[in-house]
N, C-alpha and C positions, 0 to 999 in steps of 0.2 A: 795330487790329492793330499801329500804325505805335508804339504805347506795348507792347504788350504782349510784342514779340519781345524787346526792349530791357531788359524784366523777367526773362525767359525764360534770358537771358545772365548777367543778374546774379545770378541764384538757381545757375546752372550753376556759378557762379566761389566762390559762396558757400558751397555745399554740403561742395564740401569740406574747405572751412577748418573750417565747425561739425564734420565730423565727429572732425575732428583734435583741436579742444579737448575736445570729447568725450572720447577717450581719455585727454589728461589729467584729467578731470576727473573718469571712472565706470571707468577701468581697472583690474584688480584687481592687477596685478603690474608696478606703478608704484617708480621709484626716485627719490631714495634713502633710505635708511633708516635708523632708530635698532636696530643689532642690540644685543638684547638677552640673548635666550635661541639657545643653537645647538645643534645635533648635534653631537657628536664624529664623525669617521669616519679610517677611513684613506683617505684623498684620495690622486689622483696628486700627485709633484712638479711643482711649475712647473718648466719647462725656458728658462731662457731665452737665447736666441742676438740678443743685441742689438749691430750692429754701430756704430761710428762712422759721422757723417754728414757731411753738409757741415750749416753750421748755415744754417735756411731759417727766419724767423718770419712772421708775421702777427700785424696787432693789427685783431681784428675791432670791436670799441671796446666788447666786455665782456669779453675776454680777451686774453690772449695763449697764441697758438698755436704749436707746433714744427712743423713739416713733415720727416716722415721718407722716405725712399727706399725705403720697404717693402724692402727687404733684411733690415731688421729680424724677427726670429719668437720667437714663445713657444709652446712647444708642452706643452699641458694632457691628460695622457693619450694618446689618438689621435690629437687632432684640432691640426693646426697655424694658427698664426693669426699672418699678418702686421700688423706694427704702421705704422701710417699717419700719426698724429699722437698729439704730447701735448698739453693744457691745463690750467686751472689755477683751481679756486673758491675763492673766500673767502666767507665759511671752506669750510671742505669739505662737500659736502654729507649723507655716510654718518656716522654715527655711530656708538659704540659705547660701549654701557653708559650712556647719556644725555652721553658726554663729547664737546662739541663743541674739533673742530679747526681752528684758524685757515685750514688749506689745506690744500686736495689737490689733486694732479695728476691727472688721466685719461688712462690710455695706452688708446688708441683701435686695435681688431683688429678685424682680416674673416679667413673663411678663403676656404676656395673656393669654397664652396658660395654666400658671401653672409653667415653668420651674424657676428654682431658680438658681441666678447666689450670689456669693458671693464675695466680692472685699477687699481686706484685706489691711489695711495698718500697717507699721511695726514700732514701736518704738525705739529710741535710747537716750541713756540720754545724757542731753544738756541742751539748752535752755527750759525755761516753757514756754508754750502754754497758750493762754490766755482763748482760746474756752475751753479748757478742765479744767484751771480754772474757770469757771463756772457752769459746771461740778461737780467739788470737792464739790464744794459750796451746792452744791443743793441737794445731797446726800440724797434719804428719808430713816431715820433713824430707819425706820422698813420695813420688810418683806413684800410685798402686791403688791396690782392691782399699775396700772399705776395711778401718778399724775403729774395733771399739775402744772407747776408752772407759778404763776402771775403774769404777766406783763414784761416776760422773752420770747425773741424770742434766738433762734438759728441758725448760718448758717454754717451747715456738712463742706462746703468748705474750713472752717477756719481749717478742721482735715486732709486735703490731703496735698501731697507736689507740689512742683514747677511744676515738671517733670513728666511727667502720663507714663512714656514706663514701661512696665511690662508681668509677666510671667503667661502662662495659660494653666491649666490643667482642664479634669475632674476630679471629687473628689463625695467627701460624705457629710452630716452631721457629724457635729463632738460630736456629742452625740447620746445616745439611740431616736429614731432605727437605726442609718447612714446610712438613703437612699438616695443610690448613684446615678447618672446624674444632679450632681449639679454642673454649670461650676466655678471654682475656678479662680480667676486674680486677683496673686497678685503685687503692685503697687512697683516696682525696688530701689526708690527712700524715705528710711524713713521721719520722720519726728523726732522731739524733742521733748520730757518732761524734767523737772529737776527731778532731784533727789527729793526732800520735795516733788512734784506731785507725782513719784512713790510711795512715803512713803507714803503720806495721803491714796489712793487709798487703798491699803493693811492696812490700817488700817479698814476698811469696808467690803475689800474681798482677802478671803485666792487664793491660786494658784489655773487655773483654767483649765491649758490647757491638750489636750490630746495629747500625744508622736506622735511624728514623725510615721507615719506608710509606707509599704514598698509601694515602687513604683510602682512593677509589670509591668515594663516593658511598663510604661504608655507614653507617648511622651509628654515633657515639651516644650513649645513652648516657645519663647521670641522676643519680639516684637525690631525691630533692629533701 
């Protein structure tokens, strides 16, 4: 008995890690994705009320993270949804039209209810960004909790483009556990980094993104 309780614990602590890879592994409404083929509709407008922040980062040591003050919102239709953080894959992990992009941001929303909406914007190399110079700059050089940095505000807005029309599925997390009914909108129209930006970034953080997963016959909508 004195072996078997001991197994009893470990199967307890085990079970639910299996079921989590599970999900990624047999879930049907897994992100991200190579959109392809979409609906046309007349979609709401995004609305977005993105305020200045104080600048707050973290470097989990496979990204770098923004910390925002949830004052931040984007409101989709009805529903409003506060922005909590942004991150950052290389390359990005959605595609479109099989065209893969060096980077995307993920701006990270809850509303009230709990539901998480995720809004991705896609990079292409070009011109440099000056917000995301900033960015580079502030890089904390270890591993750890969030810091602020002093006397540095931020404003997300400087990371979107012109053009807000964009494509929207359900999706998942896109790491362990990927729990799905997360609405995914992504935004049509990239933005720009240079080159030396993409270079600096990678010098801090290796590739980050997870492959294109399969569609399942999910309905891509695109706003017209």
């Amino acid at each position: 008995m004195r072996l078997f309780k001991p197994l009893l614990l470990l199967l307890a602590v085990l079970a639910p890690l299996s079921s989590q890879a599970n999900t990624c592994d047999s879930g049907r409404l897994q992100s991200p994705i190579n959109i392809a083929s979409t609906q046309k509709q007349k979609l709401p407008a995004l609305e977005f009320n993105y305020l200045s922040s104080p600048l707050v980062l973290a470097n989990d040591g496979h990204t770098l993270r923004v910390r925002l003050n949830k004052r931040s919102q984007l409101k989709l239709g009805k529903q409003i949804y506060s922005l909590s953080q942004v991150h950052f894959h290389t390359p990005a992990g959605d595609q479109i039209a099989d065209e893969i992009f060096p980077m995307g941001a993920h701006f990270l929303h809850k509303n009230s209810n709990g539901k998480l909406l995720a809004l991705v914007v896609l990079f292409r190399l070009g011109n440099s960004n000056k917000t995301f110079d900033t960015l580079l700059s502030n890089i904390p050089k270890q591993v750890g909790p969030n810091q602020a940095i002093k006397n540095i505000s931020i404003n997300v807005n400087d990371l979107l483009p012109v053009t807000k029309g964009y494509y929207r599925y359900m999706g998942s997390l896109t790491s362990t556990p990927c729990t799905e009914g997360v609405e995914w909108v992504i935004l049509k129209e990239p933005i720009t980094i240079s080159t030396e930006q993409l270079t600096t970034y990678k010098k801090s953080f290796s590739a980050n993104a997870r492959a294109p997963q399969p569609i399942n016959q999910r309905p891509i909508l695109e706003s017209m």
